[in-house]
Biopython code that builds the backbone (N, CA, C, O; Angstrom):
import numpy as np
from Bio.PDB.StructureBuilder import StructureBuilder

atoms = [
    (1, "UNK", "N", (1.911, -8.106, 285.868)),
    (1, "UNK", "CA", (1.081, -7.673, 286.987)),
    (1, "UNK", "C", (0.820, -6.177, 286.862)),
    (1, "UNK", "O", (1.852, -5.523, 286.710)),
    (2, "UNK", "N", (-0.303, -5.490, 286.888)),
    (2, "UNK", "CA", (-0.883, -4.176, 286.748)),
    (2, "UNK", "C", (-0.192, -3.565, 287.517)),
    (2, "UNK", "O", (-0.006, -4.265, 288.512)),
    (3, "UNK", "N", (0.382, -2.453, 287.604)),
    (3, "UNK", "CA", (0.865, -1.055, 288.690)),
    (3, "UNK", "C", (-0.620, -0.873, 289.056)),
    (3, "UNK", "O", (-1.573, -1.244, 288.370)),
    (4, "UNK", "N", (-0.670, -0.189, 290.345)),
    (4, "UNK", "CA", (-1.213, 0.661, 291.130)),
    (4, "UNK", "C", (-0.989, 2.107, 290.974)),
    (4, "UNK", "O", (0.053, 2.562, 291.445)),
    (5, "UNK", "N", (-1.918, 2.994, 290.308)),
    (5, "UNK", "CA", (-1.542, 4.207, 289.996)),
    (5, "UNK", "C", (-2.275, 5.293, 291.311)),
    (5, "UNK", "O", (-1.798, 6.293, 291.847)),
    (6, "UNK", "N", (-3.470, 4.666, 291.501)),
    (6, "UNK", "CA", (-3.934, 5.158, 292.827)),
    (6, "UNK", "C", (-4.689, 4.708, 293.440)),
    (6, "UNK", "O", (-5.568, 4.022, 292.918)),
    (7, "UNK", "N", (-4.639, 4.919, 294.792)),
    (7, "UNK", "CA", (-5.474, 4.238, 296.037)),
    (7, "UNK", "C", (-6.066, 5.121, 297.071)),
    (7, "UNK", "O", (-5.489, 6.117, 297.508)),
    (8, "UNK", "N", (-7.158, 4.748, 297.420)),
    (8, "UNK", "CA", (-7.903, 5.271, 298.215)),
    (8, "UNK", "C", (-9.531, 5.132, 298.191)),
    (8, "UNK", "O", (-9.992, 4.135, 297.635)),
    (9, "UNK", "N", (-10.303, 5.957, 298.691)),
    (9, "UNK", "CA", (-11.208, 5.206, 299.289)),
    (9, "UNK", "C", (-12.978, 5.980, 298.554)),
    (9, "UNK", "O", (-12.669, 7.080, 298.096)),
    (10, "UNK", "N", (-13.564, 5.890, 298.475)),
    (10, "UNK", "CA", (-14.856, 6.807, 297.626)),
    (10, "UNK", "C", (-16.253, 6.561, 299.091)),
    (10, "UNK", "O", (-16.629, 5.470, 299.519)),
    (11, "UNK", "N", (-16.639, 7.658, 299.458)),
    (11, "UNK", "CA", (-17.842, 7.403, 300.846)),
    (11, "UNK", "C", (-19.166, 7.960, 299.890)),
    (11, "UNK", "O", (-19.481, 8.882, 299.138)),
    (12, "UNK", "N", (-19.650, 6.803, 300.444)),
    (12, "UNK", "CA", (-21.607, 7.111, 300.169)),
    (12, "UNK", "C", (-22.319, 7.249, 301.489)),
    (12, "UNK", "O", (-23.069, 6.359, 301.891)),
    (13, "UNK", "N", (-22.047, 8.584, 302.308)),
    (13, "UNK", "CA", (-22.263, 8.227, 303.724)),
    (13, "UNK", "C", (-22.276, 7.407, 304.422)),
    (13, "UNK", "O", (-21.242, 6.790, 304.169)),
    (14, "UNK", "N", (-22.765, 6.931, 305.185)),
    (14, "UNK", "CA", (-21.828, 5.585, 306.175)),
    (14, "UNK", "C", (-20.795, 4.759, 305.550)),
    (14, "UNK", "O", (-19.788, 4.468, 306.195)),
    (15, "UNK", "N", (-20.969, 4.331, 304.274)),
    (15, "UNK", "CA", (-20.480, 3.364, 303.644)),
    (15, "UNK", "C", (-19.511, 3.734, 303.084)),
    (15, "UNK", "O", (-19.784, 4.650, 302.309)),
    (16, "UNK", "N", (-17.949, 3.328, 303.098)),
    (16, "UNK", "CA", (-16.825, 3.632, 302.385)),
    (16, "UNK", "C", (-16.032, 2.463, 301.907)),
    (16, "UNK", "O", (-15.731, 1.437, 302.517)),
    (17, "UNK", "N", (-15.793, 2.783, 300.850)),
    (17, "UNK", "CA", (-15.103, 1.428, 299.639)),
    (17, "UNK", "C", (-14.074, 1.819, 299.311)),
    (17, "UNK", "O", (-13.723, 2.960, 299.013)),
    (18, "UNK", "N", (-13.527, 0.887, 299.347)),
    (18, "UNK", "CA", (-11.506, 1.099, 299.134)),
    (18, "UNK", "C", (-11.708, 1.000, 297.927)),
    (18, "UNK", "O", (-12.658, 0.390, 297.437)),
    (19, "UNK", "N", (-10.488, 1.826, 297.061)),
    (19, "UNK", "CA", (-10.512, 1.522, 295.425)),
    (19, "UNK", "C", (-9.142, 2.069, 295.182)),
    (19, "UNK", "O", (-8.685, 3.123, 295.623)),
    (20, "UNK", "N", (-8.391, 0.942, 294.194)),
    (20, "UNK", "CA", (-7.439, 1.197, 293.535)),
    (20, "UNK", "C", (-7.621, 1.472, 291.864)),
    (20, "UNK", "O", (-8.599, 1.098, 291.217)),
    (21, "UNK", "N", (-6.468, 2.204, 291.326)),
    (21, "UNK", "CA", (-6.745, 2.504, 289.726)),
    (21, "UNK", "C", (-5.613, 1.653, 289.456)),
    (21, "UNK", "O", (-4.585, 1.837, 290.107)),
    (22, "UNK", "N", (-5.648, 1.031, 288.857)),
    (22, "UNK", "CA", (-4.296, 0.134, 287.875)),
    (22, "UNK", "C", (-4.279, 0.543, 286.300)),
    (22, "UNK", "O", (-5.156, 1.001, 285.567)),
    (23, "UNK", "N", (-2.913, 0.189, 286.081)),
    (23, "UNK", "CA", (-2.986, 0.691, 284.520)),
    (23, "UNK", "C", (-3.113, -0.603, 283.738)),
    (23, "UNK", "O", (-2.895, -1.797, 283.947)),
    (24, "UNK", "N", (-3.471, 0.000, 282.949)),
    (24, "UNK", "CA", (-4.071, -1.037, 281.553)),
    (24, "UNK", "C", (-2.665, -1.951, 281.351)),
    (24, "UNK", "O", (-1.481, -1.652, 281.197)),
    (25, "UNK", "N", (-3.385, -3.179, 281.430)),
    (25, "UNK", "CA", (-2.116, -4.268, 280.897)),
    (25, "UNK", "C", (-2.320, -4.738, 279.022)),
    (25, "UNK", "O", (-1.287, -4.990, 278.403)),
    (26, "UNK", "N", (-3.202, -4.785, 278.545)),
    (26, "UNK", "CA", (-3.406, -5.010, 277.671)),
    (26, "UNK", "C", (-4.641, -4.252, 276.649)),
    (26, "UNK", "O", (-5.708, -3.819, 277.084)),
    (27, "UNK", "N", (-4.234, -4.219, 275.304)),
    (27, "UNK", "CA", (-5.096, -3.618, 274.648)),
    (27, "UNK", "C", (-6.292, -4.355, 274.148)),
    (27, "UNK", "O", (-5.802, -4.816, 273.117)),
    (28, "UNK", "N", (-7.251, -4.689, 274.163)),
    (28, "UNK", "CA", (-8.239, -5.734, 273.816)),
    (28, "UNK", "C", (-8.331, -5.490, 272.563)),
    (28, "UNK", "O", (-8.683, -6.611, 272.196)),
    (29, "UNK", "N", (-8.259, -4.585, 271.177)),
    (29, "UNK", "CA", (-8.389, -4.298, 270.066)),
    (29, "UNK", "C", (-9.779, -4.310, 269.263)),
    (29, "UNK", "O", (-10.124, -4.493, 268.096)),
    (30, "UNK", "N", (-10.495, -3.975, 270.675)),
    (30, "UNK", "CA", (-11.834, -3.471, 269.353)),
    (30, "UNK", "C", (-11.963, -2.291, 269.231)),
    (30, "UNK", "O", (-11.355, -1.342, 269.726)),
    (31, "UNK", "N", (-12.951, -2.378, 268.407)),
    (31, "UNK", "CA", (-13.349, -0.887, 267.514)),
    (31, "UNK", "C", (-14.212, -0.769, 266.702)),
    (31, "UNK", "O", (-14.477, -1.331, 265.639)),
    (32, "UNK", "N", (-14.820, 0.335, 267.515)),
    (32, "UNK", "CA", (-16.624, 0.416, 266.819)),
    (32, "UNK", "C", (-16.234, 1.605, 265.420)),
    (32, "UNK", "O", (-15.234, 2.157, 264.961)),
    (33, "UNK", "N", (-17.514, 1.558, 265.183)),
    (33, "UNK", "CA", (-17.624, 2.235, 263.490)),
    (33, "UNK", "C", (-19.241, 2.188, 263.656)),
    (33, "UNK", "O", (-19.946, 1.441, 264.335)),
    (34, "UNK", "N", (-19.563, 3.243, 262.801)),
    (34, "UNK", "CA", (-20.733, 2.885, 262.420)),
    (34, "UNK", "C", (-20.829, 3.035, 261.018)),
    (34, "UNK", "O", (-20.036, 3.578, 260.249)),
    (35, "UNK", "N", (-22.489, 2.182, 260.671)),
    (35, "UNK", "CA", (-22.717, 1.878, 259.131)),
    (35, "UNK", "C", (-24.212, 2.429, 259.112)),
    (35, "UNK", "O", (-24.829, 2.937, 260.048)),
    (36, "UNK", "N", (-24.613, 2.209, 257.870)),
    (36, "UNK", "CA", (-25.522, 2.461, 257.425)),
    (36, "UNK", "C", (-26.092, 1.367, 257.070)),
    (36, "UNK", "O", (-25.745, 0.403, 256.387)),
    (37, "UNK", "N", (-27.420, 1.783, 257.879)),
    (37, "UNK", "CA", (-28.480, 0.061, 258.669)),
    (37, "UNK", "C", (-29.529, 0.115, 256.899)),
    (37, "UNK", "O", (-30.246, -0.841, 256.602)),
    (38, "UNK", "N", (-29.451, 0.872, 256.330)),
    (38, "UNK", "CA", (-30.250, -0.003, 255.341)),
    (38, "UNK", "C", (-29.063, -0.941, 254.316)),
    (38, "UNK", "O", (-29.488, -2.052, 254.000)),
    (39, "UNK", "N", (-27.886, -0.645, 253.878)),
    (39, "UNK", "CA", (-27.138, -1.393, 253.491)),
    (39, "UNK", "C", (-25.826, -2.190, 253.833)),
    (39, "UNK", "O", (-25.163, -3.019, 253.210)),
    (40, "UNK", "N", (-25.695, -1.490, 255.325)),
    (40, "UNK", "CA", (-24.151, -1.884, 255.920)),
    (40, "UNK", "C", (-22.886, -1.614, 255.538)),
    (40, "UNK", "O", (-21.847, -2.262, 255.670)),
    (41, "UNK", "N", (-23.226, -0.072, 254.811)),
    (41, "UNK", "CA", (-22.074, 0.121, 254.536)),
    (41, "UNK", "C", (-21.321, 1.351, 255.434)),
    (41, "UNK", "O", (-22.132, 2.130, 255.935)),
    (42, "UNK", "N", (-20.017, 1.617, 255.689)),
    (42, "UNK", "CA", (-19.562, 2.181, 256.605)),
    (42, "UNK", "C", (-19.924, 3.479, 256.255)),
    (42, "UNK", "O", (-19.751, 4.011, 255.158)),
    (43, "UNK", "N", (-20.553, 4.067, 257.473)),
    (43, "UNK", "CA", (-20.186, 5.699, 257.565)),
    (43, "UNK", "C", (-19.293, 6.256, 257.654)),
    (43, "UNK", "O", (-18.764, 6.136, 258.759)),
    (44, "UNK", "N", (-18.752, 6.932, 256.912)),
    (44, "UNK", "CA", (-17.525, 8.304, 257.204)),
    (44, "UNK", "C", (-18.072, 9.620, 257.664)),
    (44, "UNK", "O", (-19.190, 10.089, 257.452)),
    (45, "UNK", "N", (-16.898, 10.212, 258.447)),
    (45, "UNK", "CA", (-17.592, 11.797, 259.162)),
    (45, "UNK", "C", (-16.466, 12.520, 257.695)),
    (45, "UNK", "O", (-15.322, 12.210, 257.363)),
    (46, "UNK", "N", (-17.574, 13.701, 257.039)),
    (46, "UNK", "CA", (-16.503, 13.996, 256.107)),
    (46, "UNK", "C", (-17.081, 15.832, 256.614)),
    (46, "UNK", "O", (-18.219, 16.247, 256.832)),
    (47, "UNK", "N", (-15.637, 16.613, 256.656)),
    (47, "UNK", "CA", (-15.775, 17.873, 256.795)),
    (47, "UNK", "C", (-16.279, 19.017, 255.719)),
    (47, "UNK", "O", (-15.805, 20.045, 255.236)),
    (48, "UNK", "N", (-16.920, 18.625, 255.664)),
    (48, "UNK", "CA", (-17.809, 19.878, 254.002)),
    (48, "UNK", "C", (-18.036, 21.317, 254.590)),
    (48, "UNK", "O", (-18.598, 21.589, 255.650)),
    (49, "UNK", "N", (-17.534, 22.100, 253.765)),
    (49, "UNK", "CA", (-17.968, 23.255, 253.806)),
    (49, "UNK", "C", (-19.773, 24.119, 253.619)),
    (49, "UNK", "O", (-20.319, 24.016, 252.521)),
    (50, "UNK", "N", (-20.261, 24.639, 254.387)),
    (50, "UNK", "CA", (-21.269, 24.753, 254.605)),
    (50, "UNK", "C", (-21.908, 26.141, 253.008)),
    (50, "UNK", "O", (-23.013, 26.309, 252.490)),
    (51, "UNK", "N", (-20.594, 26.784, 252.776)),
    (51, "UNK", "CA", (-20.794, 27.999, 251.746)),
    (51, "UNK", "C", (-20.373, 27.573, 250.232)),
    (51, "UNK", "O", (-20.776, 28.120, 249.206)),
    (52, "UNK", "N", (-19.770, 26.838, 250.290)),
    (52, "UNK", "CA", (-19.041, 25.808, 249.314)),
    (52, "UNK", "C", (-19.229, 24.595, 248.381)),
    (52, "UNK", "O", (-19.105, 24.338, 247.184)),
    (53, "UNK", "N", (-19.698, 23.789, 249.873)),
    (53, "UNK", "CA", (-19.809, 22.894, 249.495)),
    (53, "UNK", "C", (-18.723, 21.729, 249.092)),
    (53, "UNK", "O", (-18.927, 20.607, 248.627)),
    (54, "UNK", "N", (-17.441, 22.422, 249.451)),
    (54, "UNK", "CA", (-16.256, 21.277, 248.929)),
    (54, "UNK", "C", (-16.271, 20.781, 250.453)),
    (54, "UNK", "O", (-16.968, 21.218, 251.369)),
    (55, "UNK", "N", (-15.037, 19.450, 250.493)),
    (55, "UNK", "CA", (-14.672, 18.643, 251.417)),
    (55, "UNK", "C", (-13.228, 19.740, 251.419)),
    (55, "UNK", "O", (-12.586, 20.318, 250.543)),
    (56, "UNK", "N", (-13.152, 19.629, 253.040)),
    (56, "UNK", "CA", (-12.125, 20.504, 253.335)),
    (56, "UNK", "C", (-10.462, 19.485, 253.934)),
    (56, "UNK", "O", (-10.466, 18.400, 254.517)),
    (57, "UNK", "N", (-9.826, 19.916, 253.722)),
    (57, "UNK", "CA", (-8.823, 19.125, 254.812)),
    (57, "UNK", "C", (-8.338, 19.473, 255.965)),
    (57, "UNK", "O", (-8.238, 20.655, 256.292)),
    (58, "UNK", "N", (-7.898, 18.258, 256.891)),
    (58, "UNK", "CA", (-7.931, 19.058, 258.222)),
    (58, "UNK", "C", (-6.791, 20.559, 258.447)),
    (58, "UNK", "O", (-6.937, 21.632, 259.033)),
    (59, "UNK", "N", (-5.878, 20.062, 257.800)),
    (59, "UNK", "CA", (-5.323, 21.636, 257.844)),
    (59, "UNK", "C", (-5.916, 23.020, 257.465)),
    (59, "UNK", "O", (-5.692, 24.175, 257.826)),
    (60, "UNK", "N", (-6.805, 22.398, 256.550)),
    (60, "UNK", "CA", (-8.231, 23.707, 256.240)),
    (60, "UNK", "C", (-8.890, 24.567, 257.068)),
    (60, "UNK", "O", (-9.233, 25.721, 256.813)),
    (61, "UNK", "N", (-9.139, 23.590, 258.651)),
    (61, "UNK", "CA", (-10.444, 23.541, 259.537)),
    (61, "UNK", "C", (-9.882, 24.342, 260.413)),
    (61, "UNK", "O", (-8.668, 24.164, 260.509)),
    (62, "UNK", "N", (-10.382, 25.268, 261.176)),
    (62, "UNK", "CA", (-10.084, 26.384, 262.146)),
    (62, "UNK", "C", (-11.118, 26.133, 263.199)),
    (62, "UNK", "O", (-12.258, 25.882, 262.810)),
    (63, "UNK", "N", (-10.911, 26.161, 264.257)),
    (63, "UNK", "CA", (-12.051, 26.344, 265.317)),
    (63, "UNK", "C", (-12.484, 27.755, 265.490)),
    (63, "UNK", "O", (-11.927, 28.769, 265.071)),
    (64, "UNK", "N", (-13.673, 27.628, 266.244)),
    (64, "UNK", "CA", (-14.483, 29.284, 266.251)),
    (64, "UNK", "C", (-15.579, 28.556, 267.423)),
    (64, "UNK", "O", (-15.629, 27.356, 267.692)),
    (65, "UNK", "N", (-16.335, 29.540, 267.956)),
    (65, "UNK", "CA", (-16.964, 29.381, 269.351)),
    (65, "UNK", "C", (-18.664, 30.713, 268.733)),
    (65, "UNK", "O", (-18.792, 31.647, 267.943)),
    (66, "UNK", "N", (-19.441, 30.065, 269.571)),
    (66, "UNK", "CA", (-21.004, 30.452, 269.333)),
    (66, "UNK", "C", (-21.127, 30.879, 270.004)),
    (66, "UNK", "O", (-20.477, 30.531, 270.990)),
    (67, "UNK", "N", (-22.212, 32.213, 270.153)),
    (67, "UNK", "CA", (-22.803, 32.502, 271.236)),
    (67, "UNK", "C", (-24.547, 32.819, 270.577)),
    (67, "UNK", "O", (-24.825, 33.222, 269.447)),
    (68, "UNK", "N", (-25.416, 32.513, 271.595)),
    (68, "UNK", "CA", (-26.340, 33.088, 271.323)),
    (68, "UNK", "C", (-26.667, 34.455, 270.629)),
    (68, "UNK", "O", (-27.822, 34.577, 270.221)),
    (69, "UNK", "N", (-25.700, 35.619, 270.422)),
    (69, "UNK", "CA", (-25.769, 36.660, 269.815)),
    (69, "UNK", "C", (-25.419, 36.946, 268.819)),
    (69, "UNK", "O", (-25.899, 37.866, 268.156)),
    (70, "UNK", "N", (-24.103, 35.908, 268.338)),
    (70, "UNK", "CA", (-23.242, 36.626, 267.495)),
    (70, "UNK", "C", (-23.538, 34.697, 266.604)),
    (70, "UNK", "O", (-24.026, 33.858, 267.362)),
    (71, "UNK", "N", (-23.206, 34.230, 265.107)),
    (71, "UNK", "CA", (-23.168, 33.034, 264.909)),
    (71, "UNK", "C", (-22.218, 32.574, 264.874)),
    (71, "UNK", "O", (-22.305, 31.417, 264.461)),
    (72, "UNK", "N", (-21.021, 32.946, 265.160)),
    (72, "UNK", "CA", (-19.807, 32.291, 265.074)),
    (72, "UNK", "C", (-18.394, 33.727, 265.135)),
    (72, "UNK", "O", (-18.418, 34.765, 264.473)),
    (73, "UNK", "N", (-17.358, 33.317, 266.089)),
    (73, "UNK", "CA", (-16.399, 33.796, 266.293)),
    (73, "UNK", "C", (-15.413, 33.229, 265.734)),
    (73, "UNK", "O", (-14.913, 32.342, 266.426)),
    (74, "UNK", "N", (-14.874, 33.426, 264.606)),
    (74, "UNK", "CA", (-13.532, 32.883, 264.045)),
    (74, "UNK", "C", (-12.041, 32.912, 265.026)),
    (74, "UNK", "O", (-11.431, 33.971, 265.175)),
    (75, "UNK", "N", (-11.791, 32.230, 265.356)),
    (75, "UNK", "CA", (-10.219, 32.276, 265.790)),
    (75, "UNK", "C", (-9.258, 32.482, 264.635)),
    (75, "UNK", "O", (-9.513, 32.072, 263.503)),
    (76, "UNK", "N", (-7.955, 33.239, 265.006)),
    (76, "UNK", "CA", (-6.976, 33.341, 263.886)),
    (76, "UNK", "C", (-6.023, 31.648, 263.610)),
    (76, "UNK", "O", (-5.586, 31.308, 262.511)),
    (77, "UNK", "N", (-5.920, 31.000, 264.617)),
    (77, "UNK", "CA", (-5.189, 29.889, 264.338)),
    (77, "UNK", "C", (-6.046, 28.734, 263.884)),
    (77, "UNK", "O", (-7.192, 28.389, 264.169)),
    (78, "UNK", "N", (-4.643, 28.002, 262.681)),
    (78, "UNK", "CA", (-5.931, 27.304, 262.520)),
    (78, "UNK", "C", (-4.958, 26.056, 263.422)),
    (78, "UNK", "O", (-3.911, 26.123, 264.065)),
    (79, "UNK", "N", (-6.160, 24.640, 262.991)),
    (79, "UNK", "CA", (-5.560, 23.107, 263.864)),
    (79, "UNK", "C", (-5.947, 22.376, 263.286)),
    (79, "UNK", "O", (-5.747, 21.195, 263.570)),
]
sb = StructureBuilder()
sb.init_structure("model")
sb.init_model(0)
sb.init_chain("A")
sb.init_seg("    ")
for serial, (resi, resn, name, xyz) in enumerate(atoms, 1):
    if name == "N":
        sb.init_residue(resn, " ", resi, " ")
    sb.init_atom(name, np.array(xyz, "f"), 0.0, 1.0, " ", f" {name:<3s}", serial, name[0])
structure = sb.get_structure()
């Protein structure tokens, strides 16, 4: 039987609807992917270097943030 994680109520002016959240009892096990519609074969997301050109690994990859002024802010850590 599902837990009740929360209860209470959501208003659309006049109208108010009780609503509970329950937790997931089961995992249904699907899982999307996508392919490539002229042959069906699976797409991979692969991280390439843009100056390079090699495939990087994720310990490679550093985040960095854009602004309209500047093209990219490197952070020192990487993830």
């Amino acid at each position: 039987m599902p837990r009740t994680i929360w209860s209470g109520a959501i208003s659309f002016g006049p109208v108010t609807v009780p609503v509970d959240v329950q937790s997931a009892t089961e995992n249904p096990g699907i899982q999307f992917h996508q392919y490539h519609l002229a042959d069906g074969g699976r797409a991979r997301v692969r991280k390439v270097c843009e100056l390079d050109g090699r495939e990087g690994a994720q310990s490679e990859i550093g985040k960095a943030t854009s602004t309209r002024k500047t093209r990219s802010s490197r952070s020192l850590t990487m993830s």
